[in-house]
C-alpha positions as CSV (number, residue, x, y, z in Angstrom):
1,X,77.1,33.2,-50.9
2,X,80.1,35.3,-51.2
3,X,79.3,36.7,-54.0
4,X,75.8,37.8,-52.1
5,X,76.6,39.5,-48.7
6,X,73.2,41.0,-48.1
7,X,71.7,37.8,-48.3
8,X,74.3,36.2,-46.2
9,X,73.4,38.6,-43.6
10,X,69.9,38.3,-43.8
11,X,70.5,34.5,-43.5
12,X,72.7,34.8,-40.5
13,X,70.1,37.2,-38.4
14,X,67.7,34.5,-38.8
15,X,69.1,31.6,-38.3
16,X,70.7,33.7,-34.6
17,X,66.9,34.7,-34.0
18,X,66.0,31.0,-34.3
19,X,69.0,29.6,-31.8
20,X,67.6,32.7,-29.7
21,X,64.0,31.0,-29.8
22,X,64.7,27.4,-29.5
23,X,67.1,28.7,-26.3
24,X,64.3,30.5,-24.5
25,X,62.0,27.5,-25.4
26,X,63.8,24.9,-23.8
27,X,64.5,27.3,-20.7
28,X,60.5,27.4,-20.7
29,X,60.2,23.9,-20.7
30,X,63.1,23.3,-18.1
31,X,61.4,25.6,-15.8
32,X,57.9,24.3,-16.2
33,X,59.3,20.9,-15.8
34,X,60.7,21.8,-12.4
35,X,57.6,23.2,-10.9
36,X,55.8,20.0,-12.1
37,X,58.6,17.7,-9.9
38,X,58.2,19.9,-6.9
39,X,54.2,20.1,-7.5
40,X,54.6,15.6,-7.5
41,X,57.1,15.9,-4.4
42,X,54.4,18.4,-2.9
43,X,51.7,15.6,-3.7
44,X,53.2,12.8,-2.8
45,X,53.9,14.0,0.9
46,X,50.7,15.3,0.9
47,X,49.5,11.5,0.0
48,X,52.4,9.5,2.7
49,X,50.9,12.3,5.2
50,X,46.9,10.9,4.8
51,X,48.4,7.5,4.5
52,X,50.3,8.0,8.0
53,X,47.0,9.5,9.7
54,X,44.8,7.2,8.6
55,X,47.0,4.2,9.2
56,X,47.3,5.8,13.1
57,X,43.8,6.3,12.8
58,X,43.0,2.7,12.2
59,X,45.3,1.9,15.3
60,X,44.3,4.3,17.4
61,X,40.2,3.2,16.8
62,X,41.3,-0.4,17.1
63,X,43.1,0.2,20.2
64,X,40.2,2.8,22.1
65,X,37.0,2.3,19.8
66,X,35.5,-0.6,21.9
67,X,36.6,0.7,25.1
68,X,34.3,4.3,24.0
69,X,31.4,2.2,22.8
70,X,30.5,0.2,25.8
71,X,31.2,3.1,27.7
72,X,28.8,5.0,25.9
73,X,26.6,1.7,26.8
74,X,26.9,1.8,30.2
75,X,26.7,5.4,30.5
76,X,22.8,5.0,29.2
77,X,22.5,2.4,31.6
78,X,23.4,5.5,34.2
79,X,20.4,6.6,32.9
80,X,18.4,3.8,33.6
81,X,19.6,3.8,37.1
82,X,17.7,7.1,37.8
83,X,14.3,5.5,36.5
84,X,15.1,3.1,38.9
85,X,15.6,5.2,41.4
86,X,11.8,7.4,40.9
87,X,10.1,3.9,41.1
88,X,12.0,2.8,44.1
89,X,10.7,6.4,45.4
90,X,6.9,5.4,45.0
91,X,7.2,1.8,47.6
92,X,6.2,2.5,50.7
93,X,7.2,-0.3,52.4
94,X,10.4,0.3,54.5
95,X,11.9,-3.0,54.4
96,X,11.7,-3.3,50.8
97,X,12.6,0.1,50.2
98,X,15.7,-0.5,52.2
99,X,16.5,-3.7,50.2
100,X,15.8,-2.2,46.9
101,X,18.6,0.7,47.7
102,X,21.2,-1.5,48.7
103,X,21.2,-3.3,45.6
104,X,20.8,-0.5,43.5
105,X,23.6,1.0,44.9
106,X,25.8,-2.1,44.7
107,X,24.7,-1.9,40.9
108,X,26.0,1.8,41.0
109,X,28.9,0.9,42.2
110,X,30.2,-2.2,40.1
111,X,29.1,0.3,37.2
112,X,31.9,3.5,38.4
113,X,34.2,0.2,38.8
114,X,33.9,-1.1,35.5
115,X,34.0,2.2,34.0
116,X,37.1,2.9,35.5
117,X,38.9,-0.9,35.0
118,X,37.8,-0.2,31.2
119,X,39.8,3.1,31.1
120,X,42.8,2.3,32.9
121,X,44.2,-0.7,31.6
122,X,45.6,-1.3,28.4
123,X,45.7,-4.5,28.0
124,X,42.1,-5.7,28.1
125,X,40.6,-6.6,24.3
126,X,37.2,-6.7,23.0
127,X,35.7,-9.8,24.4
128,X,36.8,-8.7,27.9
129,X,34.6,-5.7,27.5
130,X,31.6,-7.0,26.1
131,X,31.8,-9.4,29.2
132,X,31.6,-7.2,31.1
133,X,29.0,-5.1,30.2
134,X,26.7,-8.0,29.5
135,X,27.1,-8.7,33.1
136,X,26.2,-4.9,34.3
137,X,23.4,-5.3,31.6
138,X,22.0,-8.4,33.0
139,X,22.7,-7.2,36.6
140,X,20.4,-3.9,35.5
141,X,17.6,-5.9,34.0
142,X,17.7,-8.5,37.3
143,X,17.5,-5.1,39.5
144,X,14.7,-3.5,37.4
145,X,12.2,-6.2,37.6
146,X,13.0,-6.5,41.4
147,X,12.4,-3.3,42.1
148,X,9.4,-3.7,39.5
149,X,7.4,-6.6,41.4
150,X,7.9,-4.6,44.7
151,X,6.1,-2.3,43.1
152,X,3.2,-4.0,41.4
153,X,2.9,-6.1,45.1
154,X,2.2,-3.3,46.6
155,X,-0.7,-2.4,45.1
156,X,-3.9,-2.1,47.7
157,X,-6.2,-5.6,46.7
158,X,-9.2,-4.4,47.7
159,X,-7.9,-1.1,45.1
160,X,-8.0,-3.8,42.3
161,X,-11.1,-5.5,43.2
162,X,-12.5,-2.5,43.2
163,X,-10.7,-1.5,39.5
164,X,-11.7,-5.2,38.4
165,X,-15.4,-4.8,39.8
166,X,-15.7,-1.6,37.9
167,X,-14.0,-3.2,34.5
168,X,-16.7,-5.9,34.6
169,X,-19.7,-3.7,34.6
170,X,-18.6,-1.1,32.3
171,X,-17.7,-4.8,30.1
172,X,-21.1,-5.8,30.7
173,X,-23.1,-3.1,30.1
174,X,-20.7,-2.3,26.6
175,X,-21.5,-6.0,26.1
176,X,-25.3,-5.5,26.8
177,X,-25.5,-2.4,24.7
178,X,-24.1,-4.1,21.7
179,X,-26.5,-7.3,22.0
180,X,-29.5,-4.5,22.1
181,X,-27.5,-3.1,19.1
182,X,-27.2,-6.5,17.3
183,X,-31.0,-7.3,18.3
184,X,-32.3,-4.0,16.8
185,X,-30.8,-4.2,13.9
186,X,-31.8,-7.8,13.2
187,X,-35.2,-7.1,14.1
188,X,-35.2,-4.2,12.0
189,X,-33.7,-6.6,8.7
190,X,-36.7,-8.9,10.0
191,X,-39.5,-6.3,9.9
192,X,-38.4,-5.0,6.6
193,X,-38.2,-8.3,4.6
194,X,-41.6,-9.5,6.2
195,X,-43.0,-5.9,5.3
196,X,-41.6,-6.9,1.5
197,X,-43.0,-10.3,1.8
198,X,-46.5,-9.0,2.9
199,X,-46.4,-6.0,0.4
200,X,-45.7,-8.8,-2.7
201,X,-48.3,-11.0,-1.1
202,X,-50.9,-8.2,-1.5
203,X,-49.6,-7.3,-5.2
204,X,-50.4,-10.6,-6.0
205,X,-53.5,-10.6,-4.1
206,X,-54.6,-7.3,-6.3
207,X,-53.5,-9.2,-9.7
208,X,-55.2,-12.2,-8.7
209,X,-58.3,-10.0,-8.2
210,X,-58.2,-8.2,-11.4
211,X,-57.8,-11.5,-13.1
212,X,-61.3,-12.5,-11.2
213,X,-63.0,-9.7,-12.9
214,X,-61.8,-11.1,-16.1
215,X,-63.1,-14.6,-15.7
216,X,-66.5,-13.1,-16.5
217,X,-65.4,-12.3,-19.9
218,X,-63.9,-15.5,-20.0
219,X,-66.8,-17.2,-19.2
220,X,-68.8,-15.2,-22.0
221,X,-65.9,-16.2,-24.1
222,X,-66.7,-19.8,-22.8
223,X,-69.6,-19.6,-24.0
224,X,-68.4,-18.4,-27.7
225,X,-66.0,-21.6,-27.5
226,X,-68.9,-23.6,-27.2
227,X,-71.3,-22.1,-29.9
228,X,-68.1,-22.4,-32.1
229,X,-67.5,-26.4,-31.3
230,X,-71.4,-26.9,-32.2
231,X,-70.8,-25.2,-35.4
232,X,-67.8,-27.4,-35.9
233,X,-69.8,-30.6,-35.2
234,X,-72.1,-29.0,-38.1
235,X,-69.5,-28.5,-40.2
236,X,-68.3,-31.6,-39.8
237,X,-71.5,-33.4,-40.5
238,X,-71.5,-31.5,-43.6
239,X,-68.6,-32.4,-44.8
240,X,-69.6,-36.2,-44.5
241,X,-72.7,-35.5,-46.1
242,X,-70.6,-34.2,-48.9
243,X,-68.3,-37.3,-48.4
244,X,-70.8,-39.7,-49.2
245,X,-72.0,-37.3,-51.8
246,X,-68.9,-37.7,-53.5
247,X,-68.8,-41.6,-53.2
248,X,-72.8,-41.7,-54.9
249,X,-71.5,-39.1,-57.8
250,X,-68.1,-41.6,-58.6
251,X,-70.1,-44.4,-58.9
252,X,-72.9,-42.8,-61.3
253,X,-70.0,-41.8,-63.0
254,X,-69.7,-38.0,-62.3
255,X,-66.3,-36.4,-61.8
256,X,-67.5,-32.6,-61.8
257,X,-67.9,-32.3,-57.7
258,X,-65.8,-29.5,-56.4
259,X,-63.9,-30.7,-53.5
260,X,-64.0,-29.8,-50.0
261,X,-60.8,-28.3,-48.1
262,X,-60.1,-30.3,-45.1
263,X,-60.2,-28.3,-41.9
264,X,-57.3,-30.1,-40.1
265,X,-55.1,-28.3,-42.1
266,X,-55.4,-25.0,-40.2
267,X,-55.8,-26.9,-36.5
268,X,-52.0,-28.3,-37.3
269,X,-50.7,-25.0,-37.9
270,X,-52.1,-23.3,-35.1
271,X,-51.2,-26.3,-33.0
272,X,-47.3,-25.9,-34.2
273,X,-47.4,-22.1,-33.4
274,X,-48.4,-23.5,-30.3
275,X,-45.1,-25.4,-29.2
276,X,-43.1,-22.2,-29.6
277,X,-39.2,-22.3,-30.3
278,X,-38.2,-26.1,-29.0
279,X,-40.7,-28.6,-29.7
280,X,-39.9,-31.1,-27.0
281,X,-42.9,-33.4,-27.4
282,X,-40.7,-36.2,-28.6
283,X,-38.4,-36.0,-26.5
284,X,-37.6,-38.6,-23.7
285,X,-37.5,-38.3,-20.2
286,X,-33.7,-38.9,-19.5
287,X,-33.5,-36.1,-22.2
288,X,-35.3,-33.3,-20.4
289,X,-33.6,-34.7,-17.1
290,X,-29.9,-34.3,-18.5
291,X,-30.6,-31.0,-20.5
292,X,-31.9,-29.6,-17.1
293,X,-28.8,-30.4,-15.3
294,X,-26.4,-29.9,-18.0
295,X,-27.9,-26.8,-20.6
296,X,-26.8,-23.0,-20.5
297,X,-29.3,-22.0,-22.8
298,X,-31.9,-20.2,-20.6
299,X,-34.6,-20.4,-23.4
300,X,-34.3,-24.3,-23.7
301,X,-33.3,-25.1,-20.4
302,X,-36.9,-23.3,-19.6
303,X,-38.8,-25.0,-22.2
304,X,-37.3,-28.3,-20.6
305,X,-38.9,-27.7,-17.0
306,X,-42.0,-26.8,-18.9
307,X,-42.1,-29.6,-20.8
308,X,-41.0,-31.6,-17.7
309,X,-43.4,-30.5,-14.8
310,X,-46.1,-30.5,-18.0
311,X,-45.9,-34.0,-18.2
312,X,-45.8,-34.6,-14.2
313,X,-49.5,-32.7,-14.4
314,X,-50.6,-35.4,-16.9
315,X,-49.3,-38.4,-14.8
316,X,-50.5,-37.5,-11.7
317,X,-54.4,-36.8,-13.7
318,X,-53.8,-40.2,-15.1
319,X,-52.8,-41.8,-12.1
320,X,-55.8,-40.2,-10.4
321,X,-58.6,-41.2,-13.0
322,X,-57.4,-44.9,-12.7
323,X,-57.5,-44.7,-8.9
324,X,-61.2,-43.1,-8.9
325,X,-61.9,-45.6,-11.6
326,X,-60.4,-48.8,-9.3
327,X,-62.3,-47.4,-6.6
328,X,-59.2,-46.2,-4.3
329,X,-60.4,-42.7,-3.2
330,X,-58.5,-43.3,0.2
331,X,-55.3,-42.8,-1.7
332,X,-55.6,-38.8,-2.8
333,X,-53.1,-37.1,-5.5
334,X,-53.0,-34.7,-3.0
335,X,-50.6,-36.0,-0.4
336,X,-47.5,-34.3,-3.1
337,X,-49.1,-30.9,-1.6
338,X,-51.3,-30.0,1.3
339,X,-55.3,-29.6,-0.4
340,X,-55.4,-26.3,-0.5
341,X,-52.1,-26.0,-3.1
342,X,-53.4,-28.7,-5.6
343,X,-57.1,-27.1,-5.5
344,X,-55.9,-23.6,-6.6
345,X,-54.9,-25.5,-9.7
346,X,-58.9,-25.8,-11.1
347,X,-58.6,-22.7,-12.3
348,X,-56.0,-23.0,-14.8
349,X,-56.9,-20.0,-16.9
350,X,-57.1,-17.7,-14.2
351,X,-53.2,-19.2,-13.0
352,X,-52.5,-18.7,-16.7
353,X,-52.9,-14.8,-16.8
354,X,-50.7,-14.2,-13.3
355,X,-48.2,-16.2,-14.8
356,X,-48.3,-14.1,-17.4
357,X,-48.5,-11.0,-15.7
358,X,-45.9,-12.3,-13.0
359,X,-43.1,-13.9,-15.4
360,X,-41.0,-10.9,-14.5
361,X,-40.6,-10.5,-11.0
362,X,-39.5,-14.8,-10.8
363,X,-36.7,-13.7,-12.9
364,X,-34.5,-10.5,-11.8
365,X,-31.3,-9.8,-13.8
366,X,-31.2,-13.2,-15.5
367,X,-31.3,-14.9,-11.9
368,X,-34.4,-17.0,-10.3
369,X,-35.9,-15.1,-7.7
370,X,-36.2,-18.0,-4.6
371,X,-38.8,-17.9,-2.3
372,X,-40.1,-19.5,0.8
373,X,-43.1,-21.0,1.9
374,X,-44.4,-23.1,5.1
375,X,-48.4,-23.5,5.4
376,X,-50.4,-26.6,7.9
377,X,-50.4,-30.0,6.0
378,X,-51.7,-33.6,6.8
379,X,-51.6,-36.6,4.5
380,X,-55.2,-38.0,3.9
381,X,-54.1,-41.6,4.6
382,X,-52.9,-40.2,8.0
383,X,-56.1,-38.0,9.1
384,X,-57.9,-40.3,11.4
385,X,-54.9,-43.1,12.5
386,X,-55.2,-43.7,16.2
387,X,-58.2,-42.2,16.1
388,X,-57.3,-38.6,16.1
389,X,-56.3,-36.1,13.3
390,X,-52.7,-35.8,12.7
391,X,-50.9,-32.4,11.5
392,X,-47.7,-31.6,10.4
393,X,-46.3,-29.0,8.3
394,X,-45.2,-28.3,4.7
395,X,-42.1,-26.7,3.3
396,X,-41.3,-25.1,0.0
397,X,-38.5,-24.1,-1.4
398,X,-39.5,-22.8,-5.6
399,X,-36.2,-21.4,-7.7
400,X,-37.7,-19.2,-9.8
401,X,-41.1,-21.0,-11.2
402,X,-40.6,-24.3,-9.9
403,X,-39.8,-26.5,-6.8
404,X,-36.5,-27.4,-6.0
405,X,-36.7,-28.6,-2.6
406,X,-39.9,-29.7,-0.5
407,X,-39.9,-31.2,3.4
408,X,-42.7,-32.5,5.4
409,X,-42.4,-32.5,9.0
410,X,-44.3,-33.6,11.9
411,X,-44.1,-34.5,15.4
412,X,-44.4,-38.1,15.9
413,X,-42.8,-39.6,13.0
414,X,-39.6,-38.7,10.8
415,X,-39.8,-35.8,8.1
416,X,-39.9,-36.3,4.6
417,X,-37.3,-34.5,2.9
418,X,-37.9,-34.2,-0.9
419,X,-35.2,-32.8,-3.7
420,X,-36.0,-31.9,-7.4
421,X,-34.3,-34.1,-10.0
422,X,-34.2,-37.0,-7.2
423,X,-37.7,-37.1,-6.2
424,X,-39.5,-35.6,-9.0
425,X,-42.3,-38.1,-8.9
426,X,-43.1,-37.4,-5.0
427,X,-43.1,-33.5,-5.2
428,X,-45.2,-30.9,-6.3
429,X,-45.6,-30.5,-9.7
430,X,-47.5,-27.2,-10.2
431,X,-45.6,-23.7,-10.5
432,X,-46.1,-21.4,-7.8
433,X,-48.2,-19.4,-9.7
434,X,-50.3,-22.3,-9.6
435,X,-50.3,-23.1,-5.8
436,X,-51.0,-19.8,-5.3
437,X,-48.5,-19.5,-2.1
438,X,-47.9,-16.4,-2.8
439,X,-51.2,-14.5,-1.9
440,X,-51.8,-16.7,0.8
441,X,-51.4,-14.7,4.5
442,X,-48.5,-15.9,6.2
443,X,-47.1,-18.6,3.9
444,X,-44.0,-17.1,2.8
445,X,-40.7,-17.1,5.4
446,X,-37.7,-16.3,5.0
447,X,-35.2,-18.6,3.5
448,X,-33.1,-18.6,7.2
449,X,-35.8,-20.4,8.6
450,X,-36.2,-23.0,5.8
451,X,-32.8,-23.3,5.5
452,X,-32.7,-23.9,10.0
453,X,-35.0,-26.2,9.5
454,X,-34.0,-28.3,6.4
455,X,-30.5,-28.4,8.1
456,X,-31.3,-29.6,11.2
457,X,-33.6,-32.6,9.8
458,X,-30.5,-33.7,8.0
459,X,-30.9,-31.6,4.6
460,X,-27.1,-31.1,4.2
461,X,-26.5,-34.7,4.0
462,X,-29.7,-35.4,2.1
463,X,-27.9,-32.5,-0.4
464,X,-24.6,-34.4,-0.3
465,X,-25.7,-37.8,-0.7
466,X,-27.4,-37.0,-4.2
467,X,-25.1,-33.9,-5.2
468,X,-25.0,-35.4,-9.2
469,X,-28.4,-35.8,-8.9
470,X,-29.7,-32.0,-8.3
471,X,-31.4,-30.0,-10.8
472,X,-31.4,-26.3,-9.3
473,X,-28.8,-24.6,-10.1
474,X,-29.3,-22.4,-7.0
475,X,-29.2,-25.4,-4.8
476,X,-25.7,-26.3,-6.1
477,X,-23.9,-23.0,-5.7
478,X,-25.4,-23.0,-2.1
479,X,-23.8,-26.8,-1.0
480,X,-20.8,-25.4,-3.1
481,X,-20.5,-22.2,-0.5
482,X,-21.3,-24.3,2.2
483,X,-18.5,-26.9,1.6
């Protein structure tokens, strides 16, 4: 180093410039460490400062911040005072006027003197306060409905019997106006489902006319039928003639015959395109009777009541051959149905083409259309008893094609209430494109009045006593509702 000056120099200048820099440094750092303490002290007597105000503002609200609040209480019962004081304005009785004042003003008074006991002393606490304005609160309330019943007793009575007089007829007259309201509009429901019930009647009146202008063909077709079974018997005849043609030619010994093709073939076929989808022929009645109460298949469960009410027709013409045959024409088929339902039945094929043509309008949207029907009736065994002619009348109640409910009623002796799947045997068997209800003039009600009548006869019991037992579907949703 010696040896080098220049270098030493160099050396020295830099290591001065760095004690220089490290020097100015560490002033930096003393200085900026000094404004950071007086920044904290700053701070911190900022922070004692908020901790002292809010520490004598906690005191200071504990001390006065119950006293201001009732005030602030009472002071709106001030306010009240002056309602008080209009009302008191409107009684005209002296006397009571006189009273009323006095103890309003003793009320004003014990309020100022409160207000000013709550202000001045300091050594009253909360509870002592709320006391007290309880009992100016209660005080107020005890005055107001005084001065309140002063007021409503001194209303004029013959002023409110003459307000209640006129409350009762504008009542009456709002009451009478909605009855006529009520009445119009039922009347009005009334008049349009009898105007449907008549226009349907006549529909069916018109089909059941066209279908007379067919018969004539039918008859001619009749006719054909006939000419047709005589050729059969022909045919037939032939065929044992060949029969015993056959028998001669095996016993001379000749096999060469050609033989005939029996026609029984072709009646068995047409007869099994006859029974449709279900043939229910074989099946018994507790069968049909559960699958009615039980299916959801529409198809079968219709095929069932077909089948059902099908064999009901041929029991009740069995039942009335033997009868005619024993000699017991007193005892009629007809008392199921007045005589005028069971003799539309004769003509089955014109019945069978409204059917037909009618299928559609029993069903709606999957759902049996119900109708209602009440025409004259008398039982045959009951016409000339006592010696005069007894009446009563009979009700129908058909879910889609058939009956589901039937009632007799008359006058001197209890009614006969009927129910399909209980009383099968006793009701009507025939559809009601068979009866022909439905194009008779006035036949068809409404199901209100079946359903007022079957109820007050007992029909709801009648319903409940057998509920398992009910076949329509229609009938059980409506006990269902009911219940």
């Amino acid at each position: 180093m010696k040896s080098d000056p220049e270098n030493l120099a160099n050396l020295i200048k830099k290591v001065k410039k760095w004690l220089i820099m490290s020097r100015w440094k560490k002033i930096q750092w003393c200085a900026l460490s000094v404004v950071k303490l007086k920044n904290k002290i700053v701070y911190r007597r900022e922070c004692i400062l908020t901790i002292q105000k809010n520490m004598r503002m906690h005191l200071v609200k504990k001390k006065y911040g119950p006293k201001i609040k009732v005030i602030s209480k009472i002071k709106s019962l001030q306010s009240q005072t002056e309602s008080m004081k209009n009302i008191l304005n409107q009684i005209k009785s002296d006397r009571e006027q006189k009273i009323a004042q006095e103890s309003l003003k003793s009320l004003v008074n014990h309020i100022d003197t409160t207000i000013g006991k709550i202000k001045s002393s300091s050594t009253i606490n909360e509870n002592q306060i709320n006391q007290a304005y309880n009992d100016l609160f209660n005080a107020c309330e005890r005055d107001f409905r005084k001065i309140k019943s002063l007021l409503e007793n001194q209303k004029n009575k013959e002023e409110q019997e003459r307000l209640r007089r006129i409350q009762d007829e504008l009542l009456r007259a709002q009451k009478l106006k909605e009855e006529d309201e009520k009445k119009k509009i039922a009347d009005e429901n009334l008049r349009k489902q009898k105007l449907e019930i008549e226009t349907r009647r006549k529909a069916e009146e018109s089909n059941f006319q066209n279908s007379n202008k067919i018969s004539s063909a039918d008859s001619e077709k009749k006719i054909k039928d006939e000419d047709r079974q005589k050729e059969n018997q022909i045919a037939e005849q032939e065929k044992r003639d060949h029969d015993l043609a056959l028998r001669l030619a095996t016993e001379m010994g000749i096999t060469d015959v050609e033989p005939i093709k029996s026609p029984s073939k072709s009646s068995s076929t047409s007869l099994t395109n006859i029974k449709g989808k279900y043939d229910l022929s074989k099946w018994k009645y507790a069968e049909l009777r559960d699958a009615i109460n039980t299916s959801c298949d529409l198809e079968l469960l219709e095929a069932c009541r077909e089948e059902f009410h099908r064999r009901l027709k041929v029991y009740h013409a069995w039942k009335s051959k033997n009868k005619k045959q024993n000699n017991q024409s007193n005892l009629s088929n007809n008392e199921r149905a007045p005589a005028s339902v069971i003799s539309v039945n004769e003509n089955s094929y014109i019945n069978n083409s409204i059917s037909r043509k009618n299928k559609s309008s029993i069903v709606k949207n999957g759902i049996n259309e119900q109708r209602y029907f009440k025409i004259p009736f008398s039982r045959p065994s009951d016409q000339h008893r006592d010696g005069e002619k007894k009446k009563g009348w009979w009700f129908s109640h058909f879910d889609g094609k058939w009956i589901a409910r039937q009632m007799e009623i008359y006058d001197e002796r209890p009614s006969v209430l009927l129910l399909a799947g209980v009383d099968d045997m006793r009701m009507c068997e025939l559809s009601l494109e068979e009866t022909g209800l439905a194009m008779k003039y006035g036949a068809e009600i409404l199901e209100s009045e079946f359903e007022s009548v079957w109820n007050k006869n007992g029909g709801k019991k009648y319903l409940n006593d057998h509920f398992g037992q009910i076949s329509s579907k229609y009938v059980l949703n409506l006990l269902q509702k009911k219940e």
